[in-house]
MDAnalysis code that builds the backbone (N, CA, C; Angstrom):
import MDAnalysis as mda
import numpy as np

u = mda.Universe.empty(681, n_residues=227, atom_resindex=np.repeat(np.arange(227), 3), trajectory=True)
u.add_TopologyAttr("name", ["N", "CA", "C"] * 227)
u.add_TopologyAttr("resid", np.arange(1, 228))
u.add_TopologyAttr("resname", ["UNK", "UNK", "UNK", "UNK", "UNK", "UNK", "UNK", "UNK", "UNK", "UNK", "UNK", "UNK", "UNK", "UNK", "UNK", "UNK", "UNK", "UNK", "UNK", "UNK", "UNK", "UNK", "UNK", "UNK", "UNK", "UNK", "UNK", "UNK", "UNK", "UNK", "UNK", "UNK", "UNK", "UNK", "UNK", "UNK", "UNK", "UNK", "UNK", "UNK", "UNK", "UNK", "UNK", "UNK", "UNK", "UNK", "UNK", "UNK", "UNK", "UNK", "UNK", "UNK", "UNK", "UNK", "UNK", "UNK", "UNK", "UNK", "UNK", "UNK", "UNK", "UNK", "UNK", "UNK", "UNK", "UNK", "UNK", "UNK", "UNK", "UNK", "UNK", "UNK", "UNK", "UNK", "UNK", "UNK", "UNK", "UNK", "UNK", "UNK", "UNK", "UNK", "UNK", "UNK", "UNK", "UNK", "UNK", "UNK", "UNK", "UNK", "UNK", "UNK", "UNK", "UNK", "UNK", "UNK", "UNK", "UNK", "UNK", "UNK", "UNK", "UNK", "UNK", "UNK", "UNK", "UNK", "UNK", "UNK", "UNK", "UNK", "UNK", "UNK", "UNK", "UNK", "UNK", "UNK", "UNK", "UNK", "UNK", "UNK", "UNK", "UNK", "UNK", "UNK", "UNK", "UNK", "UNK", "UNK", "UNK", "UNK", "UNK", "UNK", "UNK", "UNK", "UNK", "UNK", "UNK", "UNK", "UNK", "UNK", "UNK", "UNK", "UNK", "UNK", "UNK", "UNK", "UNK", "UNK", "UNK", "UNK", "UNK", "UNK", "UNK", "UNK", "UNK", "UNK", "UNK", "UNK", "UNK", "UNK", "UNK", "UNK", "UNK", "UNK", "UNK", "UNK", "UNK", "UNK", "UNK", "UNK", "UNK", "UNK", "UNK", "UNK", "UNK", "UNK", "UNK", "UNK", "UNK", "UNK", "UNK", "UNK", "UNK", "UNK", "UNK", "UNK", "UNK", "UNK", "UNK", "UNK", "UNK", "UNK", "UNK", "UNK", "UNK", "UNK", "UNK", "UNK", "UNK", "UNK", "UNK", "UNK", "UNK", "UNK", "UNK", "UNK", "UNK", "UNK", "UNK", "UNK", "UNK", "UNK", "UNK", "UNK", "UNK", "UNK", "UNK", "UNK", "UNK", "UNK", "UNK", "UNK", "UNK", "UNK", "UNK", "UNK", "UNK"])
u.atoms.positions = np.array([
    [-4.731, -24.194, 2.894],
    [-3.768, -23.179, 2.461],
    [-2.350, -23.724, 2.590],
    [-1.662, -23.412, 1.932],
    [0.372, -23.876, 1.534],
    [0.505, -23.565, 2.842],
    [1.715, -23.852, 3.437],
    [2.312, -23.645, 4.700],
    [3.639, -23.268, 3.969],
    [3.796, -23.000, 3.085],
    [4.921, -22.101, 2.233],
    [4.300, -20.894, 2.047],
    [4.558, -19.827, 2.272],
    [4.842, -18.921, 2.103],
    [6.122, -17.626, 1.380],
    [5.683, -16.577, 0.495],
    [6.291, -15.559, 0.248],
    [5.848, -14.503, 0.749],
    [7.158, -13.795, 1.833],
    [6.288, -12.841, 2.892],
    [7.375, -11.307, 1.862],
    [6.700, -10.546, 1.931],
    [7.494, -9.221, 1.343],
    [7.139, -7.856, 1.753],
    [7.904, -7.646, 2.085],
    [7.975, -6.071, 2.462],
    [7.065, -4.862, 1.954],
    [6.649, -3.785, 2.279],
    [5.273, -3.103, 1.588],
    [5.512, -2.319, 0.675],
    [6.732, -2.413, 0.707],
    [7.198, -0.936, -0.529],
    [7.889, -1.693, -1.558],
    [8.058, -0.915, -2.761],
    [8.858, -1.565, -4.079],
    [10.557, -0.636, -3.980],
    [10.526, -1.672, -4.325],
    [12.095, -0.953, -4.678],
    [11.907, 0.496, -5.266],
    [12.967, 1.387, -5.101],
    [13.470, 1.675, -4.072],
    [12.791, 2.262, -2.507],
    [11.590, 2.573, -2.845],
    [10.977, 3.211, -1.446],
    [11.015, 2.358, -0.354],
    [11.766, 2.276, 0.689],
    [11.975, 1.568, 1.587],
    [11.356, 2.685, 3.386],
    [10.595, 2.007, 3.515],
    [10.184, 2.337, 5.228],
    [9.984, 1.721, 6.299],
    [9.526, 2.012, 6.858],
    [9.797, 0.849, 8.337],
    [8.818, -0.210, 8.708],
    [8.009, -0.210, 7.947],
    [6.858, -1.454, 8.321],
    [7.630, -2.710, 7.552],
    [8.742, -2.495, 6.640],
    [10.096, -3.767, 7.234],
    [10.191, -4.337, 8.109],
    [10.066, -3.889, 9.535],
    [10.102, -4.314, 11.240],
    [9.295, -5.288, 11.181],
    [7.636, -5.011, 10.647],
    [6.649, -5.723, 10.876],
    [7.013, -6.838, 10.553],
    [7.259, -6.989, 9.048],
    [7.227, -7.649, 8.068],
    [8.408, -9.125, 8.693],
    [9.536, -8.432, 9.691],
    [10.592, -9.505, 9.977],
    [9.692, -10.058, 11.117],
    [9.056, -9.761, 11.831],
    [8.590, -10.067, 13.128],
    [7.633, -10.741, 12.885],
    [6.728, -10.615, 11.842],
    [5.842, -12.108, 11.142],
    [6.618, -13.380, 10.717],
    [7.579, -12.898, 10.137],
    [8.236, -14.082, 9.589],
    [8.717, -14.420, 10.288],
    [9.528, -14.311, 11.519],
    [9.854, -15.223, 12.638],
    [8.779, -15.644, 13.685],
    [7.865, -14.824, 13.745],
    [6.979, -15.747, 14.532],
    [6.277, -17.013, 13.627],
    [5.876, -16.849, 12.357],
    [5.748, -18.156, 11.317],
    [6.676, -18.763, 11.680],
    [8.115, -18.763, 11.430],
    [9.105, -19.881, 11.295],
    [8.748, -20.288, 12.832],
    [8.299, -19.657, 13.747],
    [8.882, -20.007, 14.960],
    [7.247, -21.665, 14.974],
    [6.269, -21.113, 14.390],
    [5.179, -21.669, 14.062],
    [5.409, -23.379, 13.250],
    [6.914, -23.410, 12.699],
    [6.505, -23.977, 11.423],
    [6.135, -24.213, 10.166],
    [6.045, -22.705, 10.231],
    [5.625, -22.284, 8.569],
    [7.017, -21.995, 7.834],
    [6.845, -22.481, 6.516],
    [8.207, -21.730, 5.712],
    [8.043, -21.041, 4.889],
    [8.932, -20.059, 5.223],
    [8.883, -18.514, 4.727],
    [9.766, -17.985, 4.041],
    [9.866, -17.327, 3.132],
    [10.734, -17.143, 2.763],
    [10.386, -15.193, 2.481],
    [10.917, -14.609, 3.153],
    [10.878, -13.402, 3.338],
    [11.385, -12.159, 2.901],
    [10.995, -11.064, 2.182],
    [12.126, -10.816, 1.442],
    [11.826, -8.609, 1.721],
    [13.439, -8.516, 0.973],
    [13.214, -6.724, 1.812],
    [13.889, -6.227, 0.619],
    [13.702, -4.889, -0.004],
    [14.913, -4.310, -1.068],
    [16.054, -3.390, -0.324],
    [15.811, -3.774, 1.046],
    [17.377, -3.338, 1.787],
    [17.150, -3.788, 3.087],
    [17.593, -5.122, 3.606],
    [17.364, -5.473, 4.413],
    [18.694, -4.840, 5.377],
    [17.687, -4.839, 7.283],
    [19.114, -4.676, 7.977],
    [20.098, -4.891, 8.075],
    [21.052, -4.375, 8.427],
    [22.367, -5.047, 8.502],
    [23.520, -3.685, 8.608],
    [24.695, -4.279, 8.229],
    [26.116, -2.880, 7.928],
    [25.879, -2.467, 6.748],
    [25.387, -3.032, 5.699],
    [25.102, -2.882, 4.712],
    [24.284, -2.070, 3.701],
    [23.128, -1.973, 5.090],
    [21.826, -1.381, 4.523],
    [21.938, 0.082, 3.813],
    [21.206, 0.685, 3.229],
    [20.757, 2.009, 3.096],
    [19.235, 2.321, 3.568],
    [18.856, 1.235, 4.212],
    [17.768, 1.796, 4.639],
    [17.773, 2.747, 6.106],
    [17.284, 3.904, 6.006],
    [17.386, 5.073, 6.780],
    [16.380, 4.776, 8.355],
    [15.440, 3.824, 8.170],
    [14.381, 3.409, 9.204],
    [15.301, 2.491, 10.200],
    [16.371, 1.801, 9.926],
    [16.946, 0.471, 10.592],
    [18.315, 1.298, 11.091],
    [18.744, 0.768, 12.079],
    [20.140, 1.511, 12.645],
    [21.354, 0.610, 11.778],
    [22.242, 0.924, 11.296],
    [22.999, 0.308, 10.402],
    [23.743, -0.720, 11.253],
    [23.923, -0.913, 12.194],
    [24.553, -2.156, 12.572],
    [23.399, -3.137, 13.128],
    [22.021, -3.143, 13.422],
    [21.073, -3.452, 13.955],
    [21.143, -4.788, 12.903],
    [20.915, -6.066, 13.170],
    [21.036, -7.317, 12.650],
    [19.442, -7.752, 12.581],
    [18.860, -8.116, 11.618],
    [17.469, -8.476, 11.295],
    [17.526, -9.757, 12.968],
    [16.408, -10.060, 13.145],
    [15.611, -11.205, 13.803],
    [15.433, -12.137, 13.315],
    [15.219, -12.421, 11.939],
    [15.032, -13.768, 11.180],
    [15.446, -13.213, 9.795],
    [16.166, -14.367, 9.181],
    [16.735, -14.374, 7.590],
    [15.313, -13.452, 6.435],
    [16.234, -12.518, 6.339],
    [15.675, -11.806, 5.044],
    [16.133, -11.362, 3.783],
    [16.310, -12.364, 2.889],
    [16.995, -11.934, 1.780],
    [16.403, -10.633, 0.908],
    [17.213, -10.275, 0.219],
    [17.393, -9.058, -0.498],
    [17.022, -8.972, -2.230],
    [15.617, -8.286, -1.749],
    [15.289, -8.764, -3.919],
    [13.832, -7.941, -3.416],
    [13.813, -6.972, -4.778],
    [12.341, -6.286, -5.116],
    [10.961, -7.107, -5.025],
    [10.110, -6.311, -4.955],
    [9.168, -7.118, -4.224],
    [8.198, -8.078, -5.535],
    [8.374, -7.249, -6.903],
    [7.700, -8.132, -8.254],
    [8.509, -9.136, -8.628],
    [10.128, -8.710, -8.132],
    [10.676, -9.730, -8.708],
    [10.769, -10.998, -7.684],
    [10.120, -11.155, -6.292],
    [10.306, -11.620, -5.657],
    [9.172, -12.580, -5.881],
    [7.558, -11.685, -6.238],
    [6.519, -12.716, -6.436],
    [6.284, -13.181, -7.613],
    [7.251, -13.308, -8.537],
    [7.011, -13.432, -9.573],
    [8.164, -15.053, -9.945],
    [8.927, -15.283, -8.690],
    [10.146, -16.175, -8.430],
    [9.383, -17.201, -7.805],
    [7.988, -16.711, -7.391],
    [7.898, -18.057, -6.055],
    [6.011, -18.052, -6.242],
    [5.857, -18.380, -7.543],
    [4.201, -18.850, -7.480],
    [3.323, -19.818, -7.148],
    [4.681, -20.757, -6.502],
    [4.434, -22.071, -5.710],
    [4.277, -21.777, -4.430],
    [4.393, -20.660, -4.223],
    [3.698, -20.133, -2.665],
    [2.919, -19.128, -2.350],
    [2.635, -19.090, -1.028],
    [1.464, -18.072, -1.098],
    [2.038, -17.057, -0.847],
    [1.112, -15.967, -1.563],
    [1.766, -14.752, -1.295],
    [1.051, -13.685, -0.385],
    [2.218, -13.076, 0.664],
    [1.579, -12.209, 1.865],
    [2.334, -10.980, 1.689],
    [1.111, -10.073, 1.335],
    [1.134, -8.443, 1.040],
    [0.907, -7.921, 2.530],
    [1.833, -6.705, 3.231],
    [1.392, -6.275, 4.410],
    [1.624, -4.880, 4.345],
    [0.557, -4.142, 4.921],
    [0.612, -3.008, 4.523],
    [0.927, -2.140, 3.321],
    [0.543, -2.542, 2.037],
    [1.331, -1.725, 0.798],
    [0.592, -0.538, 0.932],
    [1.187, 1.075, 0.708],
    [1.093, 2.332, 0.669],
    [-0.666, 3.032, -0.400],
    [-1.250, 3.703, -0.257],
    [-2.112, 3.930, -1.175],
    [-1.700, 3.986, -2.290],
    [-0.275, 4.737, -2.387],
    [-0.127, 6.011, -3.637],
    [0.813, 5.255, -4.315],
    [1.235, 3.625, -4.228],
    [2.149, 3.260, -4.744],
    [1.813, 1.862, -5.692],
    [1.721, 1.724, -7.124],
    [1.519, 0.861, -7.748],
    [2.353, -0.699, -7.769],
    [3.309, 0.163, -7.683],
    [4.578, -0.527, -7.230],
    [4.862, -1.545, -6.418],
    [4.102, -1.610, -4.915],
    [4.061, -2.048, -4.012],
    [3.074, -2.841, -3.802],
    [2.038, -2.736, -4.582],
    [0.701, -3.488, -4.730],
    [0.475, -4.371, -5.963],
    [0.024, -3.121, -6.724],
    [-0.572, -3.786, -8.065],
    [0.446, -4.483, -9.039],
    [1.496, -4.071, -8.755],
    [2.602, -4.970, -9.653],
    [3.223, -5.693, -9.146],
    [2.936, -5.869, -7.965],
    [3.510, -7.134, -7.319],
    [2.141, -8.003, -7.078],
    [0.747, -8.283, -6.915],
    [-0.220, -8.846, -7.216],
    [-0.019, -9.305, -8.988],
    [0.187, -8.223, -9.778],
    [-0.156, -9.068, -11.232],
    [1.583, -9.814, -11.628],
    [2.266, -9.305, -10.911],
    [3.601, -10.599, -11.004],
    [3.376, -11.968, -10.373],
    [2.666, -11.774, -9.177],
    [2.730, -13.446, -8.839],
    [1.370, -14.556, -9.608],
    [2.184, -15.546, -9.642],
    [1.341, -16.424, -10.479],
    [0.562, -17.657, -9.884],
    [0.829, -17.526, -8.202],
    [0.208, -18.788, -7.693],
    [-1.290, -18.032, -7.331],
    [-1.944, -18.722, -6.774],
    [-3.777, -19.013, -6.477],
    [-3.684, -18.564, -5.150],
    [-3.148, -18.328, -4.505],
    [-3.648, -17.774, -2.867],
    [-3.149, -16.425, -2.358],
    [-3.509, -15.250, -1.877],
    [-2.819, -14.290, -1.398],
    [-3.107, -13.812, 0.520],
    [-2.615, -13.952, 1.060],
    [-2.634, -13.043, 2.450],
    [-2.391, -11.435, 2.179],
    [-3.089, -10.731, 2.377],
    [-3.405, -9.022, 2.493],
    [-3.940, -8.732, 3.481],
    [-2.746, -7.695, 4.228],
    [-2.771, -7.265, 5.691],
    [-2.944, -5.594, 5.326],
    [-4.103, -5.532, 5.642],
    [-4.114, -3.599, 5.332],
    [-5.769, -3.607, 6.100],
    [-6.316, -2.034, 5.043],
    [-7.534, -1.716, 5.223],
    [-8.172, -2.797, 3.718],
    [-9.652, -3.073, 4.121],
    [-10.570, -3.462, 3.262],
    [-10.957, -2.664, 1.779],
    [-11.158, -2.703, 0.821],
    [-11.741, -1.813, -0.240],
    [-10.864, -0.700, -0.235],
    [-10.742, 0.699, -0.790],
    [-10.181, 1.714, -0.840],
    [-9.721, 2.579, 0.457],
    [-8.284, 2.316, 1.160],
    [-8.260, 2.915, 2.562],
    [-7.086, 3.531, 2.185],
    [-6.400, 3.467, 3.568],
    [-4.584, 3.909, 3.813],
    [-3.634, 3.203, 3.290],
    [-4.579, 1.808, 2.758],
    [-3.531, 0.631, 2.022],
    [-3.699, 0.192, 0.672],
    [-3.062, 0.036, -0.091],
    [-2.986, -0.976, -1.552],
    [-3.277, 0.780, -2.635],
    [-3.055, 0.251, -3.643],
    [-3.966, 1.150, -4.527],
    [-4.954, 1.488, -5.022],
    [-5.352, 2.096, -6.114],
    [-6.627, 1.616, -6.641],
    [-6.833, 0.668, -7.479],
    [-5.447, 1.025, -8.568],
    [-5.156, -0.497, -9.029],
    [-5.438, -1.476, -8.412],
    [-4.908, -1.610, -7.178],
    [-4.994, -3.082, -6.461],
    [-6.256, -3.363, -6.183],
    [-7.065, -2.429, -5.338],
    [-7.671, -2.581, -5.214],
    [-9.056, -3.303, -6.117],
    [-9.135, -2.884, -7.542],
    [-9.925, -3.020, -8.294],
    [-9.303, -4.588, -9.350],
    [-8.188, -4.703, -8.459],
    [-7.738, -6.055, -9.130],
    [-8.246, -7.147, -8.336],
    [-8.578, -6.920, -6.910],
    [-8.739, -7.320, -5.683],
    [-10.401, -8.148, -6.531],
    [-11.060, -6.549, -6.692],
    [-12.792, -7.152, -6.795],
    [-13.139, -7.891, -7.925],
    [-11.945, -7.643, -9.154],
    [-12.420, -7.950, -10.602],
    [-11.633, -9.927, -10.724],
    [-10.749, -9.982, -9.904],
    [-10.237, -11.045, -10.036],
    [-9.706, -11.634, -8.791],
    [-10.295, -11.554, -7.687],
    [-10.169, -12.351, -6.789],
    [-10.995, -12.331, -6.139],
    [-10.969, -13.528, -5.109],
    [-12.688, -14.005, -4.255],
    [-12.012, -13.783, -2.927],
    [-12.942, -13.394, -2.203],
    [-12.471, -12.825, -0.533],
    [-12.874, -14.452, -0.155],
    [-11.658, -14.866, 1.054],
    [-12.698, -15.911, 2.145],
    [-12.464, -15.534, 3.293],
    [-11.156, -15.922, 4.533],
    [-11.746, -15.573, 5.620],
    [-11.141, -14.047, 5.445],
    [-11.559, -13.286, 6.907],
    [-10.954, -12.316, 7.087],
    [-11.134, -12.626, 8.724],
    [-9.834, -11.790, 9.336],
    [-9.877, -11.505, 10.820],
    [-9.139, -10.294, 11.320],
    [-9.850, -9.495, 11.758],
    [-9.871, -8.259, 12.425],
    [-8.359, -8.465, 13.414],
    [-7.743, -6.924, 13.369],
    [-6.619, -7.201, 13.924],
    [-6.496, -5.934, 14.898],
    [-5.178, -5.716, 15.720],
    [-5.310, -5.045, 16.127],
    [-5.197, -3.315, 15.546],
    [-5.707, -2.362, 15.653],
    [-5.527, -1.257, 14.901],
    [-5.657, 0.238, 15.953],
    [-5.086, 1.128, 14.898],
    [-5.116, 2.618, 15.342],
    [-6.246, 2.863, 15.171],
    [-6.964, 4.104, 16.197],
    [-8.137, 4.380, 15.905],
    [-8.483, 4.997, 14.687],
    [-9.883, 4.507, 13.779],
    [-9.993, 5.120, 12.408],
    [-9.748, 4.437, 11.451],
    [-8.802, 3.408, 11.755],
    [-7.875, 2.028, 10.743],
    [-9.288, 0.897, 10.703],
    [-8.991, 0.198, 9.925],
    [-9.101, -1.166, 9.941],
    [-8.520, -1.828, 9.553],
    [-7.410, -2.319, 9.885],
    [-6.769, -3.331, 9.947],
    [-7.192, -4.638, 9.917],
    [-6.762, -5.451, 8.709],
    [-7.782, -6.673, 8.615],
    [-6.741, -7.669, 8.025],
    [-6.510, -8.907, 8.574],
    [-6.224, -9.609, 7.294],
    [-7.040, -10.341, 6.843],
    [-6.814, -10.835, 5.056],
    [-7.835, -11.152, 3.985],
    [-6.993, -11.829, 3.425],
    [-7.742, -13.490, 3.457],
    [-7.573, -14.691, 2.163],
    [-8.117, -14.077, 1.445],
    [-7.531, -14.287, 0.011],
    [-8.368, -14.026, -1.233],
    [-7.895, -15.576, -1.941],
    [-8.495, -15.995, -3.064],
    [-8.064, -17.022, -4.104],
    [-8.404, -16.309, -5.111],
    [-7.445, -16.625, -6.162],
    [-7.450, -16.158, -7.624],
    [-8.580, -16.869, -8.281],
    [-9.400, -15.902, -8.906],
    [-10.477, -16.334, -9.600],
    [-10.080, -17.048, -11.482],
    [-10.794, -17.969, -11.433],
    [-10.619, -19.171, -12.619],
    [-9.956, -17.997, -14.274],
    [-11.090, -16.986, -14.423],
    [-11.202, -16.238, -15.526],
    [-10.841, -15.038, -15.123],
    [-9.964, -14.719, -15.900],
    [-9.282, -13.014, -15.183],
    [-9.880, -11.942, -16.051],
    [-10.610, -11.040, -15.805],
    [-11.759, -9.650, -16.171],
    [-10.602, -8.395, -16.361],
    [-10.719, -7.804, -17.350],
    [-9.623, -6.915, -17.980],
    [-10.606, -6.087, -16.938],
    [-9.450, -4.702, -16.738],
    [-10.076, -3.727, -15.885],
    [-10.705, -2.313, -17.123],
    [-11.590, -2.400, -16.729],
    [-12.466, -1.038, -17.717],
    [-13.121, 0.656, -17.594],
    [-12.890, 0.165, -15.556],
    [-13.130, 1.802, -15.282],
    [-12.064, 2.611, -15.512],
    [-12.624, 3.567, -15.786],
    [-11.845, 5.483, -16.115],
    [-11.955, 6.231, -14.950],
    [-11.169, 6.586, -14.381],
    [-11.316, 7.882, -13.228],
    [-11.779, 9.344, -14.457],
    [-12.908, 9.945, -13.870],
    [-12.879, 11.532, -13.766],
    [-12.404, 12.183, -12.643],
    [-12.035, 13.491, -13.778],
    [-12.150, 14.631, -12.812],
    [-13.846, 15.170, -12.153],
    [-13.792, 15.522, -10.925],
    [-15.100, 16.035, -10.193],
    [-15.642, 16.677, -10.941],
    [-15.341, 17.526, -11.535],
    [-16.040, 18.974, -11.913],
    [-15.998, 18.473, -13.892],
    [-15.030, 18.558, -14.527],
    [-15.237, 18.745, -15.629],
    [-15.476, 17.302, -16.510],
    [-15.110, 16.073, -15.765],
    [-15.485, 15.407, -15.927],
    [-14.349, 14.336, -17.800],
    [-13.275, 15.226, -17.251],
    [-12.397, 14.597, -18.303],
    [-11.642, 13.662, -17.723],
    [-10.834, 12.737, -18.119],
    [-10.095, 11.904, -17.752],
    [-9.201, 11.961, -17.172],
    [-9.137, 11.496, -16.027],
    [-7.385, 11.872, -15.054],
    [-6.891, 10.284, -14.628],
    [-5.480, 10.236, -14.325],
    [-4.963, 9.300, -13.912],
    [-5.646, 8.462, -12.739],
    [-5.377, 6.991, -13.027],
    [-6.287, 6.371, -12.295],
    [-5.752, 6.235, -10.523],
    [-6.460, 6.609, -9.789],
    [-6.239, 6.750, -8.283],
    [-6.283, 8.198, -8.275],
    [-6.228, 9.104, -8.988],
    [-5.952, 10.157, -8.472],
    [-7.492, 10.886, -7.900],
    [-7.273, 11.930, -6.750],
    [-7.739, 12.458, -5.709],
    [-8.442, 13.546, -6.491],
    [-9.411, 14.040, -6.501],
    [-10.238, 15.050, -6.980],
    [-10.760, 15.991, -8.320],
    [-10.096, 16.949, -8.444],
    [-10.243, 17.345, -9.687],
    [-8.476, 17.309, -10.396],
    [-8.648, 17.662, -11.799],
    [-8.083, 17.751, -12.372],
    [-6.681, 19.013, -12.442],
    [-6.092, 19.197, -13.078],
    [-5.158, 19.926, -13.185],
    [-5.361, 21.433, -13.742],
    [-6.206, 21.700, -14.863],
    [-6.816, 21.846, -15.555],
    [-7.649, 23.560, -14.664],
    [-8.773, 22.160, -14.320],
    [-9.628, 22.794, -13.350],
    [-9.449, 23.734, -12.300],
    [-8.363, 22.854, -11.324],
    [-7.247, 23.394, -10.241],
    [-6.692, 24.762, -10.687],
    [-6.437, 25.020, -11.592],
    [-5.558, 26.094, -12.290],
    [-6.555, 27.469, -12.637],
    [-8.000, 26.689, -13.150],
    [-9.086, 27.674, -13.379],
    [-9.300, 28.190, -12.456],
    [-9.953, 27.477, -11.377],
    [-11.431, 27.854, -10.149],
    [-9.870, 26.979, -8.771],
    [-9.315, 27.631, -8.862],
    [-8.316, 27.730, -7.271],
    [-9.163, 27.287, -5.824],
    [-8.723, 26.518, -5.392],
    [-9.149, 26.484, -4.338],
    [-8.685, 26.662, -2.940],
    [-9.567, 27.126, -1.862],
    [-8.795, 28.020, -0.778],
    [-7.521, 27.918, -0.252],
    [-7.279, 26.712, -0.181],
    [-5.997, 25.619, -0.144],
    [-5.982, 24.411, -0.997],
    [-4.335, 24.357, -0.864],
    [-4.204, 22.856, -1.163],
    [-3.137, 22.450, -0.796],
    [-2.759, 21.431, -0.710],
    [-1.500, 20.231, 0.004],
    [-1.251, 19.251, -0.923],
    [-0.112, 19.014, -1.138],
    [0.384, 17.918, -1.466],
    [0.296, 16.996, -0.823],
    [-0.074, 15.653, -0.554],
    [0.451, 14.465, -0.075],
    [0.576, 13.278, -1.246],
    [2.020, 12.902, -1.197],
    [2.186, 11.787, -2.178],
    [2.286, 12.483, -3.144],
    [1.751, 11.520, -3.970],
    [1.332, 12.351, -5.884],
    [0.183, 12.831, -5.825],
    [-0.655, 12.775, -4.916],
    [-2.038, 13.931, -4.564],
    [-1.971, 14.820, -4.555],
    [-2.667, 15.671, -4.871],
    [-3.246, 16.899, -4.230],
    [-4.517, 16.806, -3.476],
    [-4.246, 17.543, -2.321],
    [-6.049, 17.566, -1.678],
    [-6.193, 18.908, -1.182],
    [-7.322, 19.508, -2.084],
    [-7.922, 20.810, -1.831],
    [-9.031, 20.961, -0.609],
    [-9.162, 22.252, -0.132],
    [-9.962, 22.329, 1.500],
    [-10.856, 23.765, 0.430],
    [-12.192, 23.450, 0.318],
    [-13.075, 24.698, 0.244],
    [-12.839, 25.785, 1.438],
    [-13.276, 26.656, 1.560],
    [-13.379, 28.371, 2.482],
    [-14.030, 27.767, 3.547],
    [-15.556, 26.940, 3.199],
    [-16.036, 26.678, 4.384],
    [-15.537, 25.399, 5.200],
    [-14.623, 24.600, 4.685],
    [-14.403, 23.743, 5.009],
    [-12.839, 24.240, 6.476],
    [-12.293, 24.856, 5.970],
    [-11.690, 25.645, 6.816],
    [-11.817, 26.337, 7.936],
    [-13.090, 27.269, 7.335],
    [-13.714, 27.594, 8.735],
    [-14.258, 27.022, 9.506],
    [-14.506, 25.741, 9.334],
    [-15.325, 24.905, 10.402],
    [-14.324, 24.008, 10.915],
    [-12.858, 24.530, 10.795],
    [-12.138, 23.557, 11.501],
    [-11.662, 24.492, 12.782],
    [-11.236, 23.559, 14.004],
    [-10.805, 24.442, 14.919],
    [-9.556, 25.100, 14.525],
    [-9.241, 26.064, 15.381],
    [-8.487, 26.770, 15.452],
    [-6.744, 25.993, 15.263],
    [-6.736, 25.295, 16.359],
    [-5.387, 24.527, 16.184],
    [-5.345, 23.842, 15.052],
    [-6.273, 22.747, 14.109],
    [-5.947, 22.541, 12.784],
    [-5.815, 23.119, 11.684],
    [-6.634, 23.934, 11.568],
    [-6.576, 24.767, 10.568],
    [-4.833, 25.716, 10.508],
    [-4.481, 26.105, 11.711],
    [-3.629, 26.588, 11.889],
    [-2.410, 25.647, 10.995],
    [-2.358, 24.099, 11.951],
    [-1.437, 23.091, 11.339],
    [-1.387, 23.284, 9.679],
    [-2.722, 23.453, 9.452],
    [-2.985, 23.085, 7.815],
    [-2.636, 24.243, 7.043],
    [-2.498, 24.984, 7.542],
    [-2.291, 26.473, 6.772],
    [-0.589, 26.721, 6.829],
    [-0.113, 25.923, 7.649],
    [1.450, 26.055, 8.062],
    [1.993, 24.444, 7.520],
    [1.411, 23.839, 6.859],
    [2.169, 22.582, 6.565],
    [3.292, 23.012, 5.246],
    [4.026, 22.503, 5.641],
    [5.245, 22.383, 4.584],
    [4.848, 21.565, 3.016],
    [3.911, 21.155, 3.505],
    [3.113, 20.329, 2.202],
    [2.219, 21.255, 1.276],
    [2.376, 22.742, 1.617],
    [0.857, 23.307, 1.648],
    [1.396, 23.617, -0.075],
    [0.768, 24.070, -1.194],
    [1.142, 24.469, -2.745],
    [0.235, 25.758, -2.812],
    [-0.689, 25.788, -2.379],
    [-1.946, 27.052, -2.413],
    [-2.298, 27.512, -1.033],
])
């Protein structure tokens, strides 16, 4: 594997959050390693910043220049590229920064297959055109898996061909998206629902009642709640 590296931040321009921290604290322990890195943030710390996660005079730990994350892997295909933590719900952060870079090796620090990390896009870019080799278990929150994953770019690249349905009616909905349709949602209501992200996630009657008392409570009082 290159001992060059392109390390980048998990979010796309503009969504900026704090697993930035992570992201500087790899790259100086690499440099501190020997590895060269070249690391990059769409608002890195400083007086400068607008990022709301970093205290505005707080000075990064190791050099992090300032550039979006496609346009960043798309500058440096002579190195390898290391994805850490990118968001489920964000294409942005994953899948268009995977189909911008043009070199053969990737580091991906998240969950395995469809989790808390990458998209579905990515994900399905992951199985259709790249080969897993090592992986090593890291440390994680309970429920996580946290893993990092070599992949190499596979020789022949496979156009992607699945369609998401909706559950129930079985028409076409945007790809990643969470359950039924819009459509449907609007017909046959369900007991609740919440926003998270660009999701929606609906809770059946019985699904409610079989929660304790204190969650259900949370869930019925979230600021997220739409139904």
């Amino acid at each position: 594997m290159s001992r060059r590296l392109a390390l980048l931040t998990p979010f796309a321009f503009p969504s900026i959050r704090g697993n930035a921290v992570t992201v500087e604290r790899i790259a100086r322990g690499l440099r501190a390693r020997g590895i060269d890195v070249l690391a990059y943030d769409a608002a890195p710390p400083g007086r400068s910043s607008k990022n709301g996660y970093h205290r505005a005079a707080r000075k990064p730990w190791t050099k992090i220049r300032r550039l979006s994350s496609v346009v960043a892997a798309r500058r440096h295909g002579e190195r390898t590229l290391v994805l850490c933590w990118p968001p489920y719900d964000d294409d942005g952060a994953s899948y268009a920064v995977l189909r911008a870079y043009r070199g053969d090796t990737l580091i991906y620090i998240g969950e395995p297959d469809e989790g808390a990390t990458g998209s579905v896009r990515f994900q399905r870019e992951l199985r259709l055109n790249w080969t897993p080799g090592q992986a090593v278990d890291l440390p994680r929150w309970p429920r996580l898996r946290d893993t990092l994953m070599v992949y190499r770019r596979n020789v022949e690249r496979r156009p992607h061909l699945e369609r998401d349905h909706c559950f129930e009616c079985k028409r076409f909905i945007p790809t990643g998206a969470i359950g039924r349709c819009d459509w449907c949602f609007e017909r046959r209501p369900s007991a609740l629902a919440l926003q998270v992200g660009k999701h929606r996630v609906e809770y059946l009657q019985e699904m409610l009642d079989a929660m304790p008392p204190a969650q259900r409570s949370a869930v019925e009082r979230s600021p997220n709640r739409i139904r």
